[in-house]
C-alpha positions in Angstrom: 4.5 39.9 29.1 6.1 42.8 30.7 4.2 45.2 32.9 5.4 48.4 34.8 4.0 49.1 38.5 4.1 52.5 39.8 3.3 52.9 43.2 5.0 54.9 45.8 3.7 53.0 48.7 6.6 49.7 48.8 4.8 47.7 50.7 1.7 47.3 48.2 4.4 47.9 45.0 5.7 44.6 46.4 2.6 42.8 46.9 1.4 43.7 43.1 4.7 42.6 42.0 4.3 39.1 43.9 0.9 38.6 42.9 1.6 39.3 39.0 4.8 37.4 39.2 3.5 34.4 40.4 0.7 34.5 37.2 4.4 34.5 34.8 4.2 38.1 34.3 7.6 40.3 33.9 7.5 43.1 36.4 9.4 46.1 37.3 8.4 48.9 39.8 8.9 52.5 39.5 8.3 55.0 42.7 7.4 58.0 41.5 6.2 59.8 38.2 9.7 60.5 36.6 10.7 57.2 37.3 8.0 55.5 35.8 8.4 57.8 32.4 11.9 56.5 32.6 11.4 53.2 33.1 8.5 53.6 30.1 10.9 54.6 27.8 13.6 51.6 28.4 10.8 48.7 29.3 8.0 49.3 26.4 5.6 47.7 29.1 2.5 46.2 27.6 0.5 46.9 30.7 1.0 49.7 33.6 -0.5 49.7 37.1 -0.2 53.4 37.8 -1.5 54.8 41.3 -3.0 58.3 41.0 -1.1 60.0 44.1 2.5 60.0 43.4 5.2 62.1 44.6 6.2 64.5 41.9 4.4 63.9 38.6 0.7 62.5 39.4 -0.7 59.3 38.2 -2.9 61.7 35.9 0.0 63.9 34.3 2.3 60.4 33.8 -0.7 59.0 31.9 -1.0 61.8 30.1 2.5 62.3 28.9 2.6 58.2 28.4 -0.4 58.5 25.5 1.6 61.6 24.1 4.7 59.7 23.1 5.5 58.4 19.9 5.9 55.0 20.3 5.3 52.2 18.5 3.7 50.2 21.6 0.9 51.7 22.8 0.6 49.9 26.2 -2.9 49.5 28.4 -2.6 51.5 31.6 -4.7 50.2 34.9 -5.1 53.5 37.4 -4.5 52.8 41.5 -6.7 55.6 43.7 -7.5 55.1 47.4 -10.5 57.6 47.2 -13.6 56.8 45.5 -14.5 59.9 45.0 -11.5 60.1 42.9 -13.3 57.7 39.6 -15.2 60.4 38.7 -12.0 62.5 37.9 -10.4 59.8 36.5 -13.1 58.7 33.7 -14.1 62.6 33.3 -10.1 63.5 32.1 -9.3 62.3 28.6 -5.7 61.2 30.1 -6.4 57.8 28.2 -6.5 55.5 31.5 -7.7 52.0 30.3 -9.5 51.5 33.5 -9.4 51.2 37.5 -9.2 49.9 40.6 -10.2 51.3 44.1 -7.8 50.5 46.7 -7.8 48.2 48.7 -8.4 45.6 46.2 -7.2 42.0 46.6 -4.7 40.6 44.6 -7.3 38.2 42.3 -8.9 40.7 41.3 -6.2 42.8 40.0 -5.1 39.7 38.1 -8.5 39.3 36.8 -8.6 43.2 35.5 -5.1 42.4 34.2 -5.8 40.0 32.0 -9.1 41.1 31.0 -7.3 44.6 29.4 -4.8 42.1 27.9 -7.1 39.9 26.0 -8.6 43.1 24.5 -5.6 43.2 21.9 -7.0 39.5 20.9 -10.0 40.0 20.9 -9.6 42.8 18.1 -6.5 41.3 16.4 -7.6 37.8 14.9 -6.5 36.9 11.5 -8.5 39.4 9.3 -7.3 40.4 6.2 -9.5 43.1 4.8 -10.2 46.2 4.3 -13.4 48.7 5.9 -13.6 51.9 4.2 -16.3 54.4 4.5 -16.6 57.9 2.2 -14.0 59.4 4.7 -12.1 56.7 6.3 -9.9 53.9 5.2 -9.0 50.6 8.2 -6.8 48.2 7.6 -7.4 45.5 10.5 -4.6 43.3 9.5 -1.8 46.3 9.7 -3.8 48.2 12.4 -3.8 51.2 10.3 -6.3 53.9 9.9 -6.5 57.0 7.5 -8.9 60.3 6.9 -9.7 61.8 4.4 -8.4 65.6 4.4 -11.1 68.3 3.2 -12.9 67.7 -0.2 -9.5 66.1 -1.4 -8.4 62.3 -2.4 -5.6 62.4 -0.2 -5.6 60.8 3.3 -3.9 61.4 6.4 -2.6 58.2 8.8 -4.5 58.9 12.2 -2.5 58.8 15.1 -4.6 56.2 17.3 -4.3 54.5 20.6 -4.8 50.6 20.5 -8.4 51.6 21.8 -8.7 54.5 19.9 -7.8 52.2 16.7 -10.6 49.6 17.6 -13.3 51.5 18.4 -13.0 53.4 15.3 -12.4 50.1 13.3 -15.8 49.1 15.1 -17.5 52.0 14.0 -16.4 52.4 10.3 -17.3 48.5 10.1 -20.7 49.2 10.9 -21.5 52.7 9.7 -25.5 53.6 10.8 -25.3 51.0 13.4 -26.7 52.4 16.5 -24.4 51.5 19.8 -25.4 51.3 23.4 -22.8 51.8 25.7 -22.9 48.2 27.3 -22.2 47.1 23.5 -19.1 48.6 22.7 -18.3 47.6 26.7 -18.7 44.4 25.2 -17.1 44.7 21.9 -14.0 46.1 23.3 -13.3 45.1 26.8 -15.1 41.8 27.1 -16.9 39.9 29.8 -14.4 40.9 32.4 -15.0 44.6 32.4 -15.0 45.9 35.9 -15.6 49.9 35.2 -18.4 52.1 34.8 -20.1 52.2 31.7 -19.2 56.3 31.1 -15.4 55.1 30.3 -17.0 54.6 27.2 -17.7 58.1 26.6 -13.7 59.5 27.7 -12.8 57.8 25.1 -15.2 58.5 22.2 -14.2 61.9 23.3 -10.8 61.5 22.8 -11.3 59.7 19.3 -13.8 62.5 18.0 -10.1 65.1 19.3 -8.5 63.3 16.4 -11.1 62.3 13.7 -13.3 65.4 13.7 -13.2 68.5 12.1 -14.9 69.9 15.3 -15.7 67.8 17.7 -17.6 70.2 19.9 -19.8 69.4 16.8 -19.4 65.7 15.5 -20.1 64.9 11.7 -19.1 61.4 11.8 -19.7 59.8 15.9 -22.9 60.8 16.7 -24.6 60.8 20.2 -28.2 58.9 20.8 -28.9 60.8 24.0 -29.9 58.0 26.8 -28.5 55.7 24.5 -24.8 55.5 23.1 -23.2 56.2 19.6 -24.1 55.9 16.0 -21.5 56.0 13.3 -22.3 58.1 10.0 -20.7 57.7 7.0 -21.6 56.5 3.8 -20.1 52.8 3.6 -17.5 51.8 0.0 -17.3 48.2 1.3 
């Protein structure tokens, strides 16, 4: 399991890199944000520990351009600030952080968020075989793919998901009508283990609406149940 640190402070780069290294992790360390894009494209980590103040390109812009890139492994990414004031920020920007940790933090508990984001991809992956398809959307669990209808037509159009953007949308279309509180899908997607604050959730429905909405200033299909979470609407095929 390869992982990617970047932190510009050596002396806690170091002591992430010990810590995961003793667990049997792979680890390399990049210093800045131009190095860590670099070192993104060569490694195809399946994990980054990105600090949010970084000399250059921030933690937020190297995140950003990270989700943006074409590749075929989307990895989870773990932001670093020193400044509580700072989660706010982070979980307000769509910049597709998985989640976070203030420093200082001890080295168990990183661990413990580390392989909590990690055992997300098993948790949705299994062994399934079939199909969900709803009037305007088409998953396939076992090849991770997901399609859209376009306009009043037949065709479809392959979305262009995140690994979270894939299985929340697979949970929704899987149980179209079904009313979600936020501490369910917390659940659903990240597990037992989940360290953040619950409005995570809501970054990344808005960044899945970005891509599966004809406006999503103005949802059709993800829905909003004010004080409580998400419903899903779409007439089921299954």
């Amino acid at each position: 399991m390869d992982i990617l640190i970047v932190e510009d402070d050596t002396e806690i780069a170091y002591l992430i890199q010990l810590a995961l290294e003793k667990e049997g992790f792979c680890c390399r360390i990049a210093y800045d944000g131009l190095a860590a894009l670099q070192a993104f494209d060569i490694l195809a980590p399946d994990l980054i520990v990105l600090d949010l103040m970084l000399p250059g390109l921030d933690g937020l812009e190297v995140c950003a351009r990270i989700r943006q890139k074409p590749n075929t492994k989307d990895p989870y990414i773990l932001m670093l600030t020193a400044k509580g004031e700072e989660i706010d920020r982070i979980i307000g920007l769509s910049t597709g952080a998985d989640d976070y940790m203030v420093k200082p933090f001890s080295p168990r508990e990183l661990v413990a968020r580390l392989r909590a984001l990690l055992r997300r991809s098993l948790r949705q992956g299994g062994h399934q075989t079939h199909i969900n398809r709803t009037q305007h959307f088409v998953v396939d669990i076992e090849q991770r793919t997901a399609s859209r209808q376009i306009d009043s037509t037949d065709a479809l159009e392959i979305l262009d998901l995140t690994t979270l953007e894939f299985n929340l949308l697979s949970t929704f279309v899987s149980n179209p009508g079904r009313v979600w509180h936020r501490t369910h899908l917390i659940e659903k997607l990240w597990g037992d283990n989940f360290f953040g604050d619950e409005r995570v959730v809501d970054t990344h429905v808005a960044r899945l609406r970005k891509k599966v909405e004809p406006d999503p200033a103005n949802p059709t299909f993800i829905k909003t149940i004010i004080g409580v979470g998400y419903k899903f609407e779409d007439n089921s095929l299954a």
